[in-house]
C-alpha positions as CSV (number, residue, x, y, z in Angstrom):
1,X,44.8,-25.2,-84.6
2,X,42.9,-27.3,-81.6
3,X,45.3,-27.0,-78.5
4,X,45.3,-30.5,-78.3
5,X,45.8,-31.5,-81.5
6,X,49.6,-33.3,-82.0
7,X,51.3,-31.4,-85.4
8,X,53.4,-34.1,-87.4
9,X,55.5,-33.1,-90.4
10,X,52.9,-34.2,-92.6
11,X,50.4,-31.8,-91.6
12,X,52.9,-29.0,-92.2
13,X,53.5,-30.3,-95.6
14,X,50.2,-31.0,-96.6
15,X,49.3,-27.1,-96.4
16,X,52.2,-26.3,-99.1
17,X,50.9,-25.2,-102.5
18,X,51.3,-27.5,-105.1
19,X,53.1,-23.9,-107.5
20,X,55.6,-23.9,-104.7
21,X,57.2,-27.0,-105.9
22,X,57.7,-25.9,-109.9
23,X,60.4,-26.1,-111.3
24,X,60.8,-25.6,-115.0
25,X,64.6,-26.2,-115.9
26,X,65.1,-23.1,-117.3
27,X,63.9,-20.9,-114.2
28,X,66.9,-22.7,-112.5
29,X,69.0,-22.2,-115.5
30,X,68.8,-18.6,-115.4
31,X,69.5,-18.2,-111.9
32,X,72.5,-20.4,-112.3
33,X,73.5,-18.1,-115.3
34,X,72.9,-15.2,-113.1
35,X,75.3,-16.7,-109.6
36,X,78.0,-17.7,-112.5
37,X,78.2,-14.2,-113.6
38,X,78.4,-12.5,-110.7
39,X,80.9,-14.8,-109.9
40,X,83.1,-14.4,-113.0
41,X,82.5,-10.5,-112.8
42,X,83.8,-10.1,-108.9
43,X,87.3,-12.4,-109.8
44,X,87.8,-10.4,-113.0
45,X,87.4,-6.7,-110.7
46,X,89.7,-8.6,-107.9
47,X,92.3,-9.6,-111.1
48,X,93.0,-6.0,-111.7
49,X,92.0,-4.2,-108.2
50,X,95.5,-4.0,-106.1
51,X,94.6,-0.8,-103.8
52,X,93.5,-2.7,-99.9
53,X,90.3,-0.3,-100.1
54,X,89.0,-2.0,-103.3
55,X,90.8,-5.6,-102.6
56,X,88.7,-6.0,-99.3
57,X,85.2,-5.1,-100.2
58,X,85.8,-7.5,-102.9
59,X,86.9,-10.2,-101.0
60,X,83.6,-9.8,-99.0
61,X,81.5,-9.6,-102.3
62,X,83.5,-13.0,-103.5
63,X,82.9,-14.1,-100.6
64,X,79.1,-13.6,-100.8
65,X,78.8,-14.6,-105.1
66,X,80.6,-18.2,-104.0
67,X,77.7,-18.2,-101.2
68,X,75.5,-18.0,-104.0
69,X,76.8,-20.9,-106.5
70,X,76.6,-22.8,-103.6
71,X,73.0,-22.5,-102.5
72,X,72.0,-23.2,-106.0
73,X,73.9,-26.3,-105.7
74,X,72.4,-27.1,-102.5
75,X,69.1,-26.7,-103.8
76,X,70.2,-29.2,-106.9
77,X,71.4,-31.6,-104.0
78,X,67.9,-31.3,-102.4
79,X,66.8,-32.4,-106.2
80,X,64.6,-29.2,-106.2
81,X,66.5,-27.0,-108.8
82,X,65.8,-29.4,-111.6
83,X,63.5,-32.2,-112.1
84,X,66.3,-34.4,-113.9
85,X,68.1,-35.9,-111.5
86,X,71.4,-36.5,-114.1
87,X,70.9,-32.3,-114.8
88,X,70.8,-31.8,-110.7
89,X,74.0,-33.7,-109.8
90,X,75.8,-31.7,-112.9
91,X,74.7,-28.7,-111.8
92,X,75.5,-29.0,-108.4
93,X,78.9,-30.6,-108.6
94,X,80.4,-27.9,-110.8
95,X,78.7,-24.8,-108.6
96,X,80.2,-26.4,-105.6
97,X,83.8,-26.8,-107.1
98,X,85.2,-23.2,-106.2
99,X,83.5,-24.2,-102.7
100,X,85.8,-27.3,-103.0
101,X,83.1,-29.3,-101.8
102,X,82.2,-33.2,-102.6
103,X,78.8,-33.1,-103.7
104,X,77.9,-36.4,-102.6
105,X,79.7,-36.4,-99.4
106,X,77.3,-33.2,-99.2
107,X,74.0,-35.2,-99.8
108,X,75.2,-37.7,-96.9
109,X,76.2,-35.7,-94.3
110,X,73.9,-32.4,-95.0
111,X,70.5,-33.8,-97.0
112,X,70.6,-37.2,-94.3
113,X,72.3,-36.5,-91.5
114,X,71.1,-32.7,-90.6
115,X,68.1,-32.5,-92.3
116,X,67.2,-36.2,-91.2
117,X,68.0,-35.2,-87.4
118,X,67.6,-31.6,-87.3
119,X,68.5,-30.3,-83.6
120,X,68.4,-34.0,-82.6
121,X,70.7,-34.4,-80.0
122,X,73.6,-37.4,-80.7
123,X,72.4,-37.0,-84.9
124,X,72.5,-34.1,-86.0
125,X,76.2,-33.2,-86.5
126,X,75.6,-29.6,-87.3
127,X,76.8,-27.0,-84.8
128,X,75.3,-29.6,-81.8
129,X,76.3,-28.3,-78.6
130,X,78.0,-29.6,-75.6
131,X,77.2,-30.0,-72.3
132,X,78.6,-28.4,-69.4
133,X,79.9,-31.9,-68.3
134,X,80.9,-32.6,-71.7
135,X,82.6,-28.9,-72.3
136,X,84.9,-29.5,-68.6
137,X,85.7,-33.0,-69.7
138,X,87.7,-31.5,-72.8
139,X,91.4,-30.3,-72.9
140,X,92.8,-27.2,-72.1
141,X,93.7,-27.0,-75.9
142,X,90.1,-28.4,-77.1
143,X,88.5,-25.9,-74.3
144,X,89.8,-23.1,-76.1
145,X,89.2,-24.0,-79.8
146,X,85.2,-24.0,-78.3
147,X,85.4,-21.0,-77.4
148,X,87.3,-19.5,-80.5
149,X,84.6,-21.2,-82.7
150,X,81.8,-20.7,-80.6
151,X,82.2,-16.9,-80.2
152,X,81.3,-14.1,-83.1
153,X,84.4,-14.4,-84.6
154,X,84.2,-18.3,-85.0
155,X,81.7,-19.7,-87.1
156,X,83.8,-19.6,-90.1
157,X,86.3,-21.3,-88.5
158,X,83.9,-24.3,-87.3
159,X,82.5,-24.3,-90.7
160,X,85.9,-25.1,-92.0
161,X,87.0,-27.4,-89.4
162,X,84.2,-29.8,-88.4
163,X,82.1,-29.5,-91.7
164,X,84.5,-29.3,-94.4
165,X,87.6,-30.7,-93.3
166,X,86.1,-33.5,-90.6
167,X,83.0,-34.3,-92.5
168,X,84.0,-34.4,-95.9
169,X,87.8,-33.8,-96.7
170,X,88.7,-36.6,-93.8
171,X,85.8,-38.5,-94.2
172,X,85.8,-42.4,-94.3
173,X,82.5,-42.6,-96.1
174,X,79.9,-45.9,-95.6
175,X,80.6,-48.5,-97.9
176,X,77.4,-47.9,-99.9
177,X,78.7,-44.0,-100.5
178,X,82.2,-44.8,-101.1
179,X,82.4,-45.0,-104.5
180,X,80.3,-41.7,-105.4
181,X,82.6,-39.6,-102.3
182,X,85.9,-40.7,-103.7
183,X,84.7,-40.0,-107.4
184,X,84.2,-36.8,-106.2
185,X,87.0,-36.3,-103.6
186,X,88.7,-36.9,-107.0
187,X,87.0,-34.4,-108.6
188,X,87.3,-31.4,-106.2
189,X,91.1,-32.3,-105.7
190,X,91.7,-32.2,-109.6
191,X,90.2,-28.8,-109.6
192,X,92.0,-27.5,-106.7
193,X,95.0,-28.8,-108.2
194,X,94.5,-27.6,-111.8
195,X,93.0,-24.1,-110.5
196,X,96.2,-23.4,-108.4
197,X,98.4,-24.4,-110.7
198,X,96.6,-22.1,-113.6
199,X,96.4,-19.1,-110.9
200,X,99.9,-19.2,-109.6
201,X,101.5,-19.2,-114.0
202,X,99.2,-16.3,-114.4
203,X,100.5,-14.8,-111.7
204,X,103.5,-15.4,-112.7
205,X,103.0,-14.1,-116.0
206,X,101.4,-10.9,-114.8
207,X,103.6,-9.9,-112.1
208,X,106.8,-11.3,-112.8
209,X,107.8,-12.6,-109.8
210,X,106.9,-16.3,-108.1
211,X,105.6,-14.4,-104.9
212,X,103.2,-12.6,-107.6
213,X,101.9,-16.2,-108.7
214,X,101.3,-17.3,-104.9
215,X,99.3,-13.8,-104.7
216,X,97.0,-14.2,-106.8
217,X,96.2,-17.8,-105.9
218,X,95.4,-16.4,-102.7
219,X,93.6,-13.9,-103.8
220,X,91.4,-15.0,-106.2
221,X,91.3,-19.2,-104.9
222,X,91.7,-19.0,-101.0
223,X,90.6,-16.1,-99.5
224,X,87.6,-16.0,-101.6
225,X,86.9,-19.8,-100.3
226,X,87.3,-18.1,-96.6
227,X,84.6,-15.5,-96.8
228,X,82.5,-18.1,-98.4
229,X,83.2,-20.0,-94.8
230,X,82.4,-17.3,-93.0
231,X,78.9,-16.8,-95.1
232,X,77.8,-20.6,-95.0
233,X,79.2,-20.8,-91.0
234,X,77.1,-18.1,-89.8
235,X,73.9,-18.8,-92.1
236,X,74.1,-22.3,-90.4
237,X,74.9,-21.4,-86.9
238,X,71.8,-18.9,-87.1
239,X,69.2,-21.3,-88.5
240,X,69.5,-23.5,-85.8
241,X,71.5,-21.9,-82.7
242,X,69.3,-19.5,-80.5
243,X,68.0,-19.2,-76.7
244,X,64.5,-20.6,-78.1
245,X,65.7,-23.1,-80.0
246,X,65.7,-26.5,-78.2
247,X,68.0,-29.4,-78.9
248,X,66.0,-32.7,-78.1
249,X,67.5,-35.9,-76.7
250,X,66.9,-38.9,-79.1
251,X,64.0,-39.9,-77.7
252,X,62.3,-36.4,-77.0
253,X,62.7,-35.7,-81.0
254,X,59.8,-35.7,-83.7
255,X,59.9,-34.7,-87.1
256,X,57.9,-31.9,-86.2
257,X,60.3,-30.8,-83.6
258,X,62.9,-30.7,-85.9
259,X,62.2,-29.6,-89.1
260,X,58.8,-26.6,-88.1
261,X,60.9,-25.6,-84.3
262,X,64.3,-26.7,-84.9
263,X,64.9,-23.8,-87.4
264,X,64.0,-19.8,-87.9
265,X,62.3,-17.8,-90.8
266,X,64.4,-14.7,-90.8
267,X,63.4,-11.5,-92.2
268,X,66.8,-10.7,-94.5
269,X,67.2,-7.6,-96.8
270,X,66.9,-7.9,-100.2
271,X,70.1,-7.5,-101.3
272,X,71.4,-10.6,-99.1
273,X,69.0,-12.5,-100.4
274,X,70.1,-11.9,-103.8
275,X,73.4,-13.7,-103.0
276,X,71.8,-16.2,-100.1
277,X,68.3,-17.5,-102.1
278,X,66.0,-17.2,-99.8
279,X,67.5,-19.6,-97.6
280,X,67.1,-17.8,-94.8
281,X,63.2,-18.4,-95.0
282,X,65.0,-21.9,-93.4
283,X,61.6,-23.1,-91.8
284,X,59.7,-24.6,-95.2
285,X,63.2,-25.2,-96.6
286,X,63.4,-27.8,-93.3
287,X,59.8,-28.8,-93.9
288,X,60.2,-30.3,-97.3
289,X,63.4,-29.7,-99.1
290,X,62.1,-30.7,-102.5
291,X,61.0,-26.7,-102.5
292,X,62.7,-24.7,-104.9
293,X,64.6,-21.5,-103.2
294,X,62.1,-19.3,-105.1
295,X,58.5,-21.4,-103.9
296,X,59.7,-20.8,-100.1
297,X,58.1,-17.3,-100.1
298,X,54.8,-18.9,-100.8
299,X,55.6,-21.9,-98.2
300,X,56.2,-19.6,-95.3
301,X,53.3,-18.0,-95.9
302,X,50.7,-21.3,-96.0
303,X,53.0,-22.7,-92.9
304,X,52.6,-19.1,-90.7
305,X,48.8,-19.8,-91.8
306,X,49.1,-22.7,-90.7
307,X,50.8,-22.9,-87.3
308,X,51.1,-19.7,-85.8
309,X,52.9,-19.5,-82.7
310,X,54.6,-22.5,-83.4
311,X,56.9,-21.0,-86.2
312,X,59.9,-19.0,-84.9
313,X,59.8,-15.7,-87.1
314,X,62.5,-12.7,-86.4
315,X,64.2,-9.6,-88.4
316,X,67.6,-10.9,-89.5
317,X,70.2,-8.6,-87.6
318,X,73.8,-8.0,-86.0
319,X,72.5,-7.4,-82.7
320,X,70.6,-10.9,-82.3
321,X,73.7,-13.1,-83.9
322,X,76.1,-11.2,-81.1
323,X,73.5,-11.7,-78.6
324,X,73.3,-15.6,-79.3
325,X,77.0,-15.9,-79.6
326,X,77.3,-14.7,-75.8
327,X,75.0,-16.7,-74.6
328,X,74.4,-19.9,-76.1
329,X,77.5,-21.6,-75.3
330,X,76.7,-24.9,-73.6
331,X,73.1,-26.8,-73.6
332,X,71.4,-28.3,-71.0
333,X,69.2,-31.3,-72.4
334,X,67.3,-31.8,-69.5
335,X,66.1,-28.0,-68.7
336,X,66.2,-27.2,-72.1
337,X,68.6,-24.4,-71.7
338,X,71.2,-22.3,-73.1
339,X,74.3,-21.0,-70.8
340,X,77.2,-19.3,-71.0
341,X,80.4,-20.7,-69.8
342,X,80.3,-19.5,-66.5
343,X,76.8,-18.0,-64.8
344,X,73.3,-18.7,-63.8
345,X,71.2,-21.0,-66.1
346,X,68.9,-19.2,-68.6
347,X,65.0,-19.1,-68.4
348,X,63.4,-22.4,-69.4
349,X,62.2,-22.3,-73.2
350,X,58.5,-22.1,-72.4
351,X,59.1,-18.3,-70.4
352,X,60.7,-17.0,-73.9
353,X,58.9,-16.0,-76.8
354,X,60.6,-12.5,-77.5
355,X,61.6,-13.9,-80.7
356,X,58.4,-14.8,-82.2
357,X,56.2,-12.6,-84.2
């Protein structure tokens, strides 16, 4: 590509193969089949397994097969699962039930909102990072919940927080959206409600106490939905939080900027990809989410073609997510730079280029 030449959106899309956006309904069927069995298999072993050494591994693999349903449903939210639209909200509101997540307050705030203003700075809601002006203008109390969230140990509990329960449990939706959010607000509170009150009588039933009902609730309904924060909070923060990863001021921001630089192609093992969908491959998910999960192979390829240097490209590892978690902390929008919370500035974005391959 000509050094001066300007790259818009378009001319990433344009380079996608037309195969990469098939979808025949019953490729996205199987899959679905596939995530619901897993699914059903991993809460039957966690029904019978009471030793810790079993119980925990399969609170992590729940954890992981609720990742799963909810990809798909994601994808059928982006309307690239399925070609009917009717057959794409089904889909995707009952995969993202044990998620307990409204499926059209996910459209607004996820499909519009951080796809539509991907690491835009005062738009995109998504892990956006505050200043160091902004961070010593907060609380004692709010100064401390930054960090907790903000360290390894916290995406989960920012996922939970200010995606779930800000975003979409408390939300007050736009007139236009309100009657599809509370449908479903209605929806995912009838389930909750029905799936606790099935899960605590068979616990009941099966250990004979009350205690045994609340047990099993937990164990099969909320801990489950935990690890599933966890999965979702750290495959977010990763996509779009790194020391190479600019946040633009309103004004700075382009399409291009956003959806080709804003995000990473990581290079996950197999396995995790076999719960995540190749979502880590986030770059031509962010360049046109009408992709299915399976055509993004394909995409990254024409896009690396395509533009080079321009796509971020990295193995998918521990070391880098501790790395970024000690030093991306608070954002300078005018230097384009990640700090921690006390200590020198970083180098300015245009010295690093570790990261790219």
């Amino acid at each position: 590509m000509s050094a001066q030449a300007v790259p818009t959106l378009s001319s990433a899309i344009e380079v996608i193969p037309a195969e990469c956006y098939e979808n025949p309904t019953w490729k996205g069927l199987l899959y679905v089949g596939r995530a619901l069995a897993v699914y059903a298999a991993t809460l039957a072993a966690l029904f019978w397994a009471e030793a810790w050494w079993l119980v925990l591994p399969l609170w992590i693999l729940s954890g992981l097969s609720l990742t799963g349903l909810f990809i798909l449903a994601h994808d059928s939210a982006h309307g690239a699962l399925f070609k009917s639209r009717r057959l794409c909200y089904g889909v995707g509101q009952f995969l993202m039930l044990p998620t307990l997540h409204m499926y059209e307050a996910w459209v607004l705030g996820h499909n519009r909102l951080h796809h539509g203003h991907t690491v835009r700075g005062g738009a995109d809601f998504v892990w956006h990072p505050l200043t160091a002006e902004q961070y010593e203008a907060l609380s004692p109390l709010r100064k401390l919940r930054h960090r907790i969230e903000w360290s390894w140990l916290g995406a989960g509990l920012y996922y939970m927080r200010d995606v779930w329960w800000e975003k979409m449990i408390r939300l007050t939706p736009p007139k236009k959206w309100a009657s599809a959010i509370n449908r479903d607000w209605w929806i995912v509170m009838t389930f909750f409600a029905t799936a606790t009150a099935g899960l605590g009588t068979l616990g009941y039933l099966h250990y004979g106490s009350l205690g045994g009902g609340v047990w099993l609730w937990l164990k099969l309904l909320i801990v489950p939905w935990v690890a599933f924060n966890y999965a979702i909070g750290i495959a977010v923060y990763i996509h779009h939080i790194a020391e190479d990863i600019p946040w633009y001021k309103r004004h700075e921001w382009t399409k291009f900027k956003g959806q080709v630089q804003g995000t990473t192609i990581f290079k996950a093992p197999r396995w995790l990809d076999f719960f995540f969908h190749q979502i880590f491959l986030h770059v031509p998910h962010h360049v046109d989410m009408r992709i299915p999960f399976y055509g993004l192979p394909a995409a990254a390829e024409a896009i690396r073609a395509k533009f080079g240097d321009l796509v971020r490209e990295q193995p998918l590892t521990l070391s880098s997510y501790l790395r970024t978690t000690r030093r991306c902390k608070l954002y300078d929008f005018e230097r384009k730079t990640w700090s921690p919370y006390r200590g020198g500035a970083r180098k300015p974005l245009a010295a690093l280029g570790s990261a790219r391959s």
